[in-house]
N, C-alpha and C positions, 0 to 999 in steps of 0.2 A: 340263401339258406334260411330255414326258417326250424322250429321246432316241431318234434313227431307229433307231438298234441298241443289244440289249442283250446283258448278259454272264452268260451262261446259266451256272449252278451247279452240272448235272452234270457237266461238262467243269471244272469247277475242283476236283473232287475227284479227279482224273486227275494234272492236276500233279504233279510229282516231288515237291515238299515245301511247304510251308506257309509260308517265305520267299519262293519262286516265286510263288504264290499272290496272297500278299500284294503282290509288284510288279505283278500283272499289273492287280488290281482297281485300285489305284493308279495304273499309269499310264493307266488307262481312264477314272476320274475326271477326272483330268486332264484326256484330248483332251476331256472333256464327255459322256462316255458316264454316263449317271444311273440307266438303268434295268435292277436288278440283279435276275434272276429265282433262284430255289433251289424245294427241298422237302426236305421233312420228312425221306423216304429216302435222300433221296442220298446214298450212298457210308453207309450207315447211320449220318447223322448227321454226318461227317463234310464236307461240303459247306457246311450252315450253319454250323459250325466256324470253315472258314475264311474262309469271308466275315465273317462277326461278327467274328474278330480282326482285318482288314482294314479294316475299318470301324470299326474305333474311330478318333471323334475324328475322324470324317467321315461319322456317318448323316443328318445335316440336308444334305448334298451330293448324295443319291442319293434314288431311288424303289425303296422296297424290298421283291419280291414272295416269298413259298412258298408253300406248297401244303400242304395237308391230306392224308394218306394214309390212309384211313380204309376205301378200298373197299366203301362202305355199309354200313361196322356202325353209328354212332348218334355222337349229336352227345358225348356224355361222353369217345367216344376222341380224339372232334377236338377240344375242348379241352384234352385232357391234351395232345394233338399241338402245339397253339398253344403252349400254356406252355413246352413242351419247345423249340419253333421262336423262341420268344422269347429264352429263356435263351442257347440257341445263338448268337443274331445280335445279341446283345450289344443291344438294346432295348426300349422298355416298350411300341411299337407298330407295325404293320404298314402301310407305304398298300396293300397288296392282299394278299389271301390268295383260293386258289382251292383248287376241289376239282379232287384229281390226277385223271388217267389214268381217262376213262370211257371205255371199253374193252371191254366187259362187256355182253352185251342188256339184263341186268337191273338195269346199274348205275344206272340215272334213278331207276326204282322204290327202288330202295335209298334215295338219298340223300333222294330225297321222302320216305320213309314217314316215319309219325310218329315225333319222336323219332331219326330220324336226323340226316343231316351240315347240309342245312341250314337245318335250327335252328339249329345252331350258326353258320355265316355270320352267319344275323340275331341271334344273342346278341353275337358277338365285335364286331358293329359299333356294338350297344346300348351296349357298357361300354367301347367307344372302342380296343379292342385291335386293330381294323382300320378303313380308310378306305373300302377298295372291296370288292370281291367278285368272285371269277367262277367258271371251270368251265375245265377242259383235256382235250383227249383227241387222239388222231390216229389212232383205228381206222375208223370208217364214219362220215361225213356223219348217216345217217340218226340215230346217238345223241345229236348234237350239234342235231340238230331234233328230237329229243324232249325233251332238257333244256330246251331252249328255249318247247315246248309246253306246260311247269307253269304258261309266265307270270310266273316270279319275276322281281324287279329285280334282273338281274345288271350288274353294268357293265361285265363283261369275260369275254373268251371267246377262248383263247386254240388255236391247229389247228395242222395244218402247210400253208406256202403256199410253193409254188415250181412251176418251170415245167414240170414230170412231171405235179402234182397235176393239175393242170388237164385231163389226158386221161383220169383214172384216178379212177373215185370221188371224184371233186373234192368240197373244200372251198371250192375258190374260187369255185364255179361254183353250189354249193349251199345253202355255210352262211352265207359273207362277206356276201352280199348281206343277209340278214335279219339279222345281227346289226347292219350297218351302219342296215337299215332302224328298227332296233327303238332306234337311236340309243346302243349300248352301245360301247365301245372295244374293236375287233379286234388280237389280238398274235399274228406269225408264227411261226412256227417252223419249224425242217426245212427253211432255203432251200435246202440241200444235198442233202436228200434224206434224212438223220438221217448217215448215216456216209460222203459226202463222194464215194462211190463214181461217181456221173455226172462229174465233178470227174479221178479217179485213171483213168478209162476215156475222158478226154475227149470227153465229150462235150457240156462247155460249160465255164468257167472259173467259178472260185469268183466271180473279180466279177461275171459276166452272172447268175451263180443269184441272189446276194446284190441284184446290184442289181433282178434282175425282184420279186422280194421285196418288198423297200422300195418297190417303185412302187407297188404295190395297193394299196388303202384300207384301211391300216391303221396303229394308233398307234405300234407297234414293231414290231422283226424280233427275235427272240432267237437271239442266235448259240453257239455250241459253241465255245468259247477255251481251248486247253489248251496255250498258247504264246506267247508274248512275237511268234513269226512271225503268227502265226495273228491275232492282237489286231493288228500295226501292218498285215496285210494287208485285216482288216475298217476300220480307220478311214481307210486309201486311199480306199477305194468309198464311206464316208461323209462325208467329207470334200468329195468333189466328185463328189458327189451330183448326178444330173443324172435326174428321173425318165423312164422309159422311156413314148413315145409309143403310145398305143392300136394303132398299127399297129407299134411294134415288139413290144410284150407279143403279139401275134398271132403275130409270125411266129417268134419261138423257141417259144411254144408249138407252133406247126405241124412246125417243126424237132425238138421231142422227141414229139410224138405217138406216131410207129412205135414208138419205145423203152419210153416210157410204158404200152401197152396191156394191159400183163398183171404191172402193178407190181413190176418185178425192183427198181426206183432208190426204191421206195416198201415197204420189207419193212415196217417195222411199222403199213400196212394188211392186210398178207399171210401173215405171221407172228408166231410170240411173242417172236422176238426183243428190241423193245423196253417188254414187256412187264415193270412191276417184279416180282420174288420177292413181294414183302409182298401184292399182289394176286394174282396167281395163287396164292398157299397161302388165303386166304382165302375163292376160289372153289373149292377143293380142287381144282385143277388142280395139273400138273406142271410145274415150273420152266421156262425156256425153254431150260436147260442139260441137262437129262432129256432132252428133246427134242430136242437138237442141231439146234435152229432160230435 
């Protein structure tokens, strides 16, 4: 069991300092928030950083996930990645590690082929250096049903889910359902959209985005907390928690539909923008910043 929201580790490399930081995951432990997502990249390293220093002296309080950054080179970089992910978060083991940002048409092939990323999944969980396993990505549906097509035992599968996706290349509409079928544990992300923008143009409030999130079937929502506002305004909406009836999830999605149809609240289905650097040089593509996208 894990909590309804978690406290996403790219936005805590944002934080102004590492004292900040450390109050926020703090007092997010506290309300009872357990489930702490990061990766290997973030903020180059700097992300598992602070969460490791935060968490001393409280990792048996929390559930604690990163990411592999490997972009399908082979399973030798993703354990050098773990050891480095270890070091960082101040522990001797993970309950879940997943592979980042599949993004990429080629990226399933990548990770599958021999000798690639997971093998390592299934090594790190042989020698007890992880509990779980999954896979992330929020560019197309269709990548996330190809990963899913190897057949491997993942337990987790984490997209982005909010009430835009669902008109636009949905996740919710395409991948939730089989990952639920397949009995693995689904994790949200991007209730907001990735940068809050539906939210700043009003056209829904952070609680309805956050709360239609949290109602879907799934084990967590991973949120974006880069503020002490930000953190007491997510454990409002968690707190009294009230999930949303089949016929209201309808009718805000009916309500963003027209906005939704051509992914402006959804860019990185649409763009490079959230795209890491470490992946795109690795597919010899150009930074997202080359491309002023």
């Amino acid at each position: 069991m894990v909590s309804a929201i978690g406290l996403g580790g790219y936005h805590l490399g944002l934080v102004s300092t590492a004292k900040e930081a450390t109050s926020i995951v703090h007092e997010a432990i506290d309300a009872g928030v357990t489930f702490m997502d990061n990766a290997w990249e973030y903020h180059e390293g700097k992300s598992e950083e602070r969460m490791g220093k935060a968490l001393a002296g409280r990792r048996g309080e929390v559930f604690l996930m990163t990411k592999m950054c490997t972009h399908g080179r082979d399973a030798k970089t993703a354990m050098r990645q773990l050891d480095e992910s270890l070091r960082r978060l101040k522990t001797d083991h993970l309950d879940l590690w997943q592979i980042h940002e599949v993004v990429y048409e080629n990226d399933p092939e990548r990770h599958f082929m021999r000798g690639g990323s997971v093998e390592a999944l299934e090594r790190a969980k042989r020698e007890g250096k992880v509990r779980f396993v999954g896979f992330t990505g929020h560019k197309d549906p269709a990548l996330h049903l190809k990963m899913l097509s190897y057949d491997f035992p993942f337990d987790t599968v984490q997209m982005p889910l909010n009430c835009f996706d669902a008109s636009f290349r949905s996740f919710e509409q395409r991948v939730l359902p089989e990952v639920n079928r397949r009995g693995m544990a689904a994790i949200g992300m991007k209730s907001l959209g990735g940068e809050g923008d539906p939210v700043k143009k009003k056209l829904v409030t952070a609680q309805e985005g956050l709360r239609y999130a949290m109602s879907l079937d799934v084990a967590t929502t991973v949120s974006g907390i880069d503020s002490m506002r930000v953190l007491r305004q997510n454990l409002r909406v968690a707190r009294g928690f009230d999930k949303m009836t089949a016929a209201e999830l309808a009718a805000l999605r009916a309500r963003c539909a027209e906005a939704a149809a051509d992914g402006r609240f959804e860019l990185y289905k649409t763009t490079a923008r959230h795209e890491g650097p470490p992946g795109r040089k690795q597919h010899g593509f150009p930074s997202p910043e080359a491309l002023a996208l």
